[in-house]
DRENBALUM-193372 format. One line per field, with one value per residue (C-alpha): residue number from 1; residue in three letters; x, y, z. Coordinates in nm, 3 decimals. Each point is the difference from the previous one (the first is absolute). Layout:
num <- c(NUM / ...) .
residu <- c(ALA / ...) .
xx <- c(X / ...) .
yy <- c(Y / ...) .
zz <- c(Z / ...) .
% end
This chain:
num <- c(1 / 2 / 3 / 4 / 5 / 6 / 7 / 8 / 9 / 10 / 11 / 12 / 13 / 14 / 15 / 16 / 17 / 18 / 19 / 20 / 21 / 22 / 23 / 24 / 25 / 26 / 27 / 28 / 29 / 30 / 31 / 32 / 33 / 34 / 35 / 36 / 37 / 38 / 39 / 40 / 41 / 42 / 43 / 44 / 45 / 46 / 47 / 48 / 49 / 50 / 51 / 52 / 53 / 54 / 55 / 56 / 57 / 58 / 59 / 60 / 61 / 62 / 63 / 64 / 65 / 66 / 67 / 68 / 69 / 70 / 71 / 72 / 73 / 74 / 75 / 76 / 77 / 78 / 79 / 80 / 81 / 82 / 83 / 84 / 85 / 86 / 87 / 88 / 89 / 90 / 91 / 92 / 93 / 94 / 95 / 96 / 97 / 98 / 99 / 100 / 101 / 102 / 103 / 104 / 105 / 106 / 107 / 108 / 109 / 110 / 111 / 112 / 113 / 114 / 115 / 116 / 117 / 118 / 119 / 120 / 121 / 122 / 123 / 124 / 125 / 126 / 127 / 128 / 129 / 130 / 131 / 132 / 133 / 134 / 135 / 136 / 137 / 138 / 139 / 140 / 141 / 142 / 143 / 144 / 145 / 146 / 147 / 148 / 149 / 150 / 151 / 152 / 153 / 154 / 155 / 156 / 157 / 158 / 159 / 160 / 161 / 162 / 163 / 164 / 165 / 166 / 167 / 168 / 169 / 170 / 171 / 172 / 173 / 174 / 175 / 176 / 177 / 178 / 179 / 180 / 181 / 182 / 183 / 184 / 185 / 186 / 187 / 188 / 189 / 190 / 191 / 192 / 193 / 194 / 195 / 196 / 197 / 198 / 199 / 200 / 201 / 202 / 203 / 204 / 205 / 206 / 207 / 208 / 209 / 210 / 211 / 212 / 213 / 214 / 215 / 216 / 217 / 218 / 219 / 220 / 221 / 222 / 223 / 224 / 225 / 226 / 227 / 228 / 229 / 230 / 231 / 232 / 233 / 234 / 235 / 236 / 237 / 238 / 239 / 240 / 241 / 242 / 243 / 244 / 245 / 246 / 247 / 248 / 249 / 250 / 251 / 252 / 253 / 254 / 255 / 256 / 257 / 258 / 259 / 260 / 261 / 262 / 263 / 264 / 265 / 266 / 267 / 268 / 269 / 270 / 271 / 272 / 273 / 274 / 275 / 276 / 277 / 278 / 279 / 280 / 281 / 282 / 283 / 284 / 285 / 286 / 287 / 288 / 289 / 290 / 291) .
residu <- c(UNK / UNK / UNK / UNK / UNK / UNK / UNK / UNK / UNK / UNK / UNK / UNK / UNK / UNK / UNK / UNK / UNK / UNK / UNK / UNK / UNK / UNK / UNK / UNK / UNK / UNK / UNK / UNK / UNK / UNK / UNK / UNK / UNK / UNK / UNK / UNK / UNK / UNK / UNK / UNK / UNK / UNK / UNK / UNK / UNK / UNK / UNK / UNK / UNK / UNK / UNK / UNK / UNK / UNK / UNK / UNK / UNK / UNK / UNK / UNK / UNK / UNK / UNK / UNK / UNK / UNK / UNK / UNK / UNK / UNK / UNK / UNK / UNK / UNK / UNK / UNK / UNK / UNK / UNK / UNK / UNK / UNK / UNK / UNK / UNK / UNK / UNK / UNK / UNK / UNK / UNK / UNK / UNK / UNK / UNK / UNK / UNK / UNK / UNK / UNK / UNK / UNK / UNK / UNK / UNK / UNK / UNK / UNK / UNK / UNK / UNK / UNK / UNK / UNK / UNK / UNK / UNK / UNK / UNK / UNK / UNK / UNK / UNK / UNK / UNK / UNK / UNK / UNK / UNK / UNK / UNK / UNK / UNK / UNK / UNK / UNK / UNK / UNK / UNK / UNK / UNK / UNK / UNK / UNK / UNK / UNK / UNK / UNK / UNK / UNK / UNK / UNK / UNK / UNK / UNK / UNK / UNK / UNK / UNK / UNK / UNK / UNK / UNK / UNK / UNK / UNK / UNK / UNK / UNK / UNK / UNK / UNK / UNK / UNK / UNK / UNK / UNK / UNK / UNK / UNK / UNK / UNK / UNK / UNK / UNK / UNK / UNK / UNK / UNK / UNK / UNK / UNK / UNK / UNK / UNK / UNK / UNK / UNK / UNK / UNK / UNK / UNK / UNK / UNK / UNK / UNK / UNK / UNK / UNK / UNK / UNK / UNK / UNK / UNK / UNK / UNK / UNK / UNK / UNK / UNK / UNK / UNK / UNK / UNK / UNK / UNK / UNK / UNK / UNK / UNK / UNK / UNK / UNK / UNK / UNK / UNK / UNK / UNK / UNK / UNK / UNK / UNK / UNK / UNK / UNK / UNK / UNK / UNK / UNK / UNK / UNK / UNK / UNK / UNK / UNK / UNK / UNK / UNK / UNK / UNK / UNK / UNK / UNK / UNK / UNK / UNK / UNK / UNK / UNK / UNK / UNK / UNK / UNK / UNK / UNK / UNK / UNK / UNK / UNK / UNK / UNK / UNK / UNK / UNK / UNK / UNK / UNK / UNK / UNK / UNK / UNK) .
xx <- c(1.534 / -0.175 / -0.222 / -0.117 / -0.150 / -0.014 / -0.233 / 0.274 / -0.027 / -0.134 / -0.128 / -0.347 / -0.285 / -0.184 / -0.287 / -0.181 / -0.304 / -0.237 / 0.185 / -0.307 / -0.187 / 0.260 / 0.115 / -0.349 / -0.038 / 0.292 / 0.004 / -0.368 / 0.119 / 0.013 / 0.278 / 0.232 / -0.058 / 0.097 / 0.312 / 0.060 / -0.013 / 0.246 / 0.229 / 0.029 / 0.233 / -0.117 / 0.090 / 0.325 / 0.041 / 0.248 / -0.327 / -0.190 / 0.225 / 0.087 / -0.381 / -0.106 / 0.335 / -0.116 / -0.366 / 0.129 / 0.225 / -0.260 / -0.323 / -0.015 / -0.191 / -0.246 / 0.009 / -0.358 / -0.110 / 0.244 / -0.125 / 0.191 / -0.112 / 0.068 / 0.018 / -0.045 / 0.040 / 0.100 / 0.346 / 0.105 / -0.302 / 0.109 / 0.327 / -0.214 / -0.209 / 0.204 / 0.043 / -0.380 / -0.299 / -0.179 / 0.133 / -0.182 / 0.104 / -0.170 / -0.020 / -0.222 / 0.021 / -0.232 / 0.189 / 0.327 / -0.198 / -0.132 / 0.374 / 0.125 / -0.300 / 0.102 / 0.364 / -0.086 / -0.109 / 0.082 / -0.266 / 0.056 / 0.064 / -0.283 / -0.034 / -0.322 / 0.012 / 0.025 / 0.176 / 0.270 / -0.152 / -0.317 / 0.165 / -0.383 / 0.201 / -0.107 / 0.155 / 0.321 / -0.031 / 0.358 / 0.342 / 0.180 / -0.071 / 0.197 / 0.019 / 0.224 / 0.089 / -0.332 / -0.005 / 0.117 / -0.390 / -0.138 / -0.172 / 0.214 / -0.172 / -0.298 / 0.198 / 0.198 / -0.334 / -0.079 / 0.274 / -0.081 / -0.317 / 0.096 / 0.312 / 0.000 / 0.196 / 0.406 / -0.131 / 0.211 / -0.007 / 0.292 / 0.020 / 0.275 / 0.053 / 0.320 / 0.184 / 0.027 / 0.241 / 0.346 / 0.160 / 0.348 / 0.308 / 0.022 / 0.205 / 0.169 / -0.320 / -0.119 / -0.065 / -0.143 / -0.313 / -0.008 / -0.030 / -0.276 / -0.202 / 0.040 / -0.129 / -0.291 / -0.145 / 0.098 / -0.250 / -0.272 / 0.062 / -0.313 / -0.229 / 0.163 / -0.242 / 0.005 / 0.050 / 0.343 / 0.121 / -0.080 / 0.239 / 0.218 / 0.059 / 0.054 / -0.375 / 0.178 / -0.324 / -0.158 / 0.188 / -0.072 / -0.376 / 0.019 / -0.152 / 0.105 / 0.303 / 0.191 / 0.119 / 0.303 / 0.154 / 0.208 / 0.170 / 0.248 / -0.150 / 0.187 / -0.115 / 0.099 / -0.235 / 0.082 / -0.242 / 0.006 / 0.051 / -0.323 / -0.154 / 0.198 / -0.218 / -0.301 / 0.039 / 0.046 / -0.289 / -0.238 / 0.022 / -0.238 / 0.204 / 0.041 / -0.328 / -0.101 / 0.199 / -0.139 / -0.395 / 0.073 / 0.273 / -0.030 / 0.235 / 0.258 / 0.053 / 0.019 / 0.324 / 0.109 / 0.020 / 0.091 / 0.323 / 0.088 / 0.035 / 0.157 / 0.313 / -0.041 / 0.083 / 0.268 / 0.200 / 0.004 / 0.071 / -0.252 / -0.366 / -0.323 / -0.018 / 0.345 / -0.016 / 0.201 / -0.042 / -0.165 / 0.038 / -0.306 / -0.011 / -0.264 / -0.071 / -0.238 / -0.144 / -0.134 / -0.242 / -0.163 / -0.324 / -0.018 / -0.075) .
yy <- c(-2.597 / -0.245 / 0.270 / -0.325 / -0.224 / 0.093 / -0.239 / -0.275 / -0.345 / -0.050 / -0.366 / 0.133 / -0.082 / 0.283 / 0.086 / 0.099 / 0.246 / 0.098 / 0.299 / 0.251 / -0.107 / 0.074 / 0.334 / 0.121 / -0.093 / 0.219 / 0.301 / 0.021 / 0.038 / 0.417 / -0.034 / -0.205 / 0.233 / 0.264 / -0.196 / -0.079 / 0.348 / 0.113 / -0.272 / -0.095 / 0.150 / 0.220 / -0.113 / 0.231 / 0.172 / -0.218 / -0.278 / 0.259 / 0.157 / -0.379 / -0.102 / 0.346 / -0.035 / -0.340 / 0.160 / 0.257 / -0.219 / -0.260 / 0.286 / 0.359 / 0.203 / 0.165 / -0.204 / 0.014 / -0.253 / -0.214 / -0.244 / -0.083 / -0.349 / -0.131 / 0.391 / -0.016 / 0.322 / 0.178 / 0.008 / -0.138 / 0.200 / 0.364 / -0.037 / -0.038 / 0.312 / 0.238 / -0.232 / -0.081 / 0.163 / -0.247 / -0.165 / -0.314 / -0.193 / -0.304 / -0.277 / -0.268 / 0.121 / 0.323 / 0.138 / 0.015 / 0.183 / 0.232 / 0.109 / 0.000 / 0.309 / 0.148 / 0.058 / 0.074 / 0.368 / -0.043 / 0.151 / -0.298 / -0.280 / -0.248 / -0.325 / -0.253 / -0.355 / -0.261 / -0.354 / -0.025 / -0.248 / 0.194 / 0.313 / 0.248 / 0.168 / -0.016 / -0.245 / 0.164 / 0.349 / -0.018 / 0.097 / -0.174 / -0.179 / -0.056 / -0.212 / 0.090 / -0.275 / -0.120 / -0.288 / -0.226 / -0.046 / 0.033 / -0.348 / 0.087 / -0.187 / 0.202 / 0.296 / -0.016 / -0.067 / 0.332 / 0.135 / -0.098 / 0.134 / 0.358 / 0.071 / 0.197 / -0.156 / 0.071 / 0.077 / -0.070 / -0.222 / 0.052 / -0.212 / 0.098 / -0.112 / -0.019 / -0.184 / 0.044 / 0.341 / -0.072 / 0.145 / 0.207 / 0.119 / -0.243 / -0.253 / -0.104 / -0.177 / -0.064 / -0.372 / 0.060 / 0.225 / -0.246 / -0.302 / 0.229 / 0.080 / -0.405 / -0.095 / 0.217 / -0.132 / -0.295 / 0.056 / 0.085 / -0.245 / -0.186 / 0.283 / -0.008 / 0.019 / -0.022 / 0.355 / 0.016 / -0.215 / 0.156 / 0.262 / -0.215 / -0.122 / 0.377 / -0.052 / -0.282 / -0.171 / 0.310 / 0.090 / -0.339 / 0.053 / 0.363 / -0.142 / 0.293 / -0.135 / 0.321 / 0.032 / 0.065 / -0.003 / 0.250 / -0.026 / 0.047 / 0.348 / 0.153 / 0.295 / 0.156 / 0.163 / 0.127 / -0.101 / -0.057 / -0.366 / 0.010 / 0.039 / -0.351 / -0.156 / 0.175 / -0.095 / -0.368 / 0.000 / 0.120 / -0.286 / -0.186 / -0.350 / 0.124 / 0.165 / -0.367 / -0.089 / 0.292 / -0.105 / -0.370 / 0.072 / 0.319 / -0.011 / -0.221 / 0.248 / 0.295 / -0.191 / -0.079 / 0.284 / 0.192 / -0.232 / 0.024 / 0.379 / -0.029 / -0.238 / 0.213 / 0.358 / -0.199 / -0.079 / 0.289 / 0.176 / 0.270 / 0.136 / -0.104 / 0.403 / -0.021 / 0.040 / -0.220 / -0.062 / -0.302 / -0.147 / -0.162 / -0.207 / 0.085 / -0.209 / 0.112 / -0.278 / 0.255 / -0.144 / 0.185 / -0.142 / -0.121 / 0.232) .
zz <- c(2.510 / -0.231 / -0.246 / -0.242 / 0.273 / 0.324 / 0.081 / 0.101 / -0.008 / 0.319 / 0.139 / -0.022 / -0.227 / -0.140 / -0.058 / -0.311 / 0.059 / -0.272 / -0.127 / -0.107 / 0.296 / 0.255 / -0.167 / 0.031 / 0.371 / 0.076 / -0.192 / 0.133 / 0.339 / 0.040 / 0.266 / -0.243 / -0.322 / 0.207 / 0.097 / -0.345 / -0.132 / 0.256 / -0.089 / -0.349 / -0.199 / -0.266 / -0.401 / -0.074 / -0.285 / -0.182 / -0.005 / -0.146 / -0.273 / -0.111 / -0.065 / -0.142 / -0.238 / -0.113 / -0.061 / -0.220 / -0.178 / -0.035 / -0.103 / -0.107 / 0.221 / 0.084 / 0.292 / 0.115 / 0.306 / 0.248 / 0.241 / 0.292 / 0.158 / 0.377 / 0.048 / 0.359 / 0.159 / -0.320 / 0.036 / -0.351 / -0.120 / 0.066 / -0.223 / -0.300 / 0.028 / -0.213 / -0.274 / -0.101 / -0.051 / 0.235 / 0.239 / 0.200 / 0.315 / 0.083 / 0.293 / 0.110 / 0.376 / 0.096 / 0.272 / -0.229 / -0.262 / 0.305 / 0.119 / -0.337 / -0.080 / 0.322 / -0.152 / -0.343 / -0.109 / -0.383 / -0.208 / -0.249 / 0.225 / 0.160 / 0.179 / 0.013 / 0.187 / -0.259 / -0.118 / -0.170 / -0.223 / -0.066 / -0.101 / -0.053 / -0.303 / -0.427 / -0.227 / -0.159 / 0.240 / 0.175 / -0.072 / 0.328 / 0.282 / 0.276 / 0.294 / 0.320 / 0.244 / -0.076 / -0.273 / 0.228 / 0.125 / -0.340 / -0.162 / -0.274 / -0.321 / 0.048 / 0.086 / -0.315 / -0.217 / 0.141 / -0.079 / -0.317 / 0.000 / 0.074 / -0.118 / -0.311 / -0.331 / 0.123 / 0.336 / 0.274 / 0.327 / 0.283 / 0.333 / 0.245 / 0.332 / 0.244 / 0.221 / 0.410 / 0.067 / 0.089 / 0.261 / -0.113 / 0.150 / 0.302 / -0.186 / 0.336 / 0.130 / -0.370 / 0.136 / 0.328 / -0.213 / -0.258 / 0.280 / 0.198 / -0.341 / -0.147 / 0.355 / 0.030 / -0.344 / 0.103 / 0.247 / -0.212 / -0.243 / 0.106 / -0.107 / -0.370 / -0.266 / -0.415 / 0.017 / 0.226 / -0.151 / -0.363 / 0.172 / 0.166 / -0.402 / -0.147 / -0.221 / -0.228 / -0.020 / -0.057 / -0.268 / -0.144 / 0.015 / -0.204 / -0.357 / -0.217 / -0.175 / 0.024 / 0.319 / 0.187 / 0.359 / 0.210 / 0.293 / 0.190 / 0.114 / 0.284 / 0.185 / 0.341 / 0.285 / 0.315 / 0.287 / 0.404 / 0.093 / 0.182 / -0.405 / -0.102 / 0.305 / -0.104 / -0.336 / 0.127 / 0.246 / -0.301 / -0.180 / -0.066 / 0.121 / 0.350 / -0.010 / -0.040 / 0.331 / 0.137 / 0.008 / 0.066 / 0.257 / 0.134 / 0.339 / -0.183 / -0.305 / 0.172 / 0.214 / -0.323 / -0.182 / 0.328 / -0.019 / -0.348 / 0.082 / 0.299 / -0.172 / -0.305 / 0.214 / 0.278 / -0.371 / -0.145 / 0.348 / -0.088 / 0.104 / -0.167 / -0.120 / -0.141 / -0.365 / -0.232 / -0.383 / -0.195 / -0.317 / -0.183 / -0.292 / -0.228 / -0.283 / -0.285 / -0.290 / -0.295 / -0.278 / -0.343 / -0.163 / -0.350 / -0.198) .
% end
């Protein structure tokens, strides 16, 4: 399976939505945040450890305030709780912020709607931010003036995101679920916006538009889960491409994504409850403020 692009090359043109605009429209949507919260994958510990190592090697502590932007339903929040004294999760969408306080109990952890590139926080008041499969929505010159902004001297800025989950252990129809997964995005190639394909390109532009000259890159970031097929066609169906297809071709998607299961379950000779294990890239750019 292609992890770098599965995109494909497809004969169709795609189209490029207004990023912020589009993101908003979703997450919005109560029935889809709840999708996404029982979906996405939560930000392992090896993400974690690697941008609180670079924090401490960057800044002595104490380590007072971290922000965590795009925070959706708090997933990539909650990891950061033990760490800080203060601990705050923000998005742009309500209803995110809503299931992400439903989640949370931590005494020092909160979340408030806001922009990513109006961050309601003091000039020099923050030790890290971080971003989790988020950035790629961000207008990301105002976002990094922001950053800016905020950060305190030697604080610390990490942005991690990860490729689709690859299927393991079935090498003898390896192709076959490579061919089913190319085909379906493919598919939904049409619906491709700035964002996917900010994804698609493993945040290389992103990286690009980080103005704090020392910064760094890792990757290569391999960690294992165990889930039920039935949660690799979840996770696909919460996306927001083929929630795209979804609103504009309601009857058609559903076939679609019926099928892709379908082929992927008559390959693997299994049931959608089966559980099998995935491997998914993460990638993680880390960046330190002047001081």
């Amino acid at each position: 399976m292609n992890e770098e692009s599965p995109s494909g090359e497809g004969d169709r043109s795609a189209v490029i939505l207004e990023t912020p605009t589009m993101a908003q429209y979703f997450f919005e949507e109560q029935e889809h945040t709840a999708m996404y919260q029982k979906y996405r994958l939560p930000s392992p510990t090896e993400i974690y450890d690697l941008i609180l190592n670079y924090l401490q090697t960057k800044k002595e502590e104490p380590f007072t305030l971290a922000v965590d932007v795009g925070c959706g339903s708090g997933q990539s929040t909650r990891g950061l709780a033990s760490h800080f004294e203060k601990v705050v999760g923000i998005d742009m969408s309500e209803a995110q912020v809503e299931e992400a306080k439903k989640m949370d109990r931590s005494d020092n952890v909160s979340y408030r709607q806001g922009q990513a590139e109006e961050l309601d926080f003091k000039d020099g008041s923050v030790d890290l931010i971080t971003v989790g499969a988020a950035a790629q929505w961000f207008d990301l010159e105002k976002f990094m003036k922001e950053v800016d902004r905020v950060l305190k001297p030697k604080g610390c800025l990490g942005l991690y995101c990860y490729t689709v989950p690859c299927i393991l252990n079935f090498d003898d129809c390896s192709e076959t679920l490579a061919q089913v997964i190319q085909d379906l995005f493919i598919e939904l190639k049409l619906y491709e916006t700035i964002a996917t394909k900010r994804v698609w390109n493993e945040y290389s532009d992103v990286f690009d538009a980080i103005t704090f000259p020392d910064k760094e890159r890792a990757e290569d970031i391999y960690i294992t889960v165990k889930k039920p097929v039935s949660w690799f066609v979840g996770y696909l169906s919460s996306s927001v491409l083929y929630q795209t297809y979804l609103r504009e071709k309601m009857e058609d998607a559903k076939a679609f994504m019926e099928n892709t299961e379908q082929r992927l379950l008559k390959a693997m000779r299994v049931s959608s409850d089966t559980v099998v294990e995935f491997r998914i890239k993460y990638y993680c750019l880390l960046a330190s403020k002047p001081e």
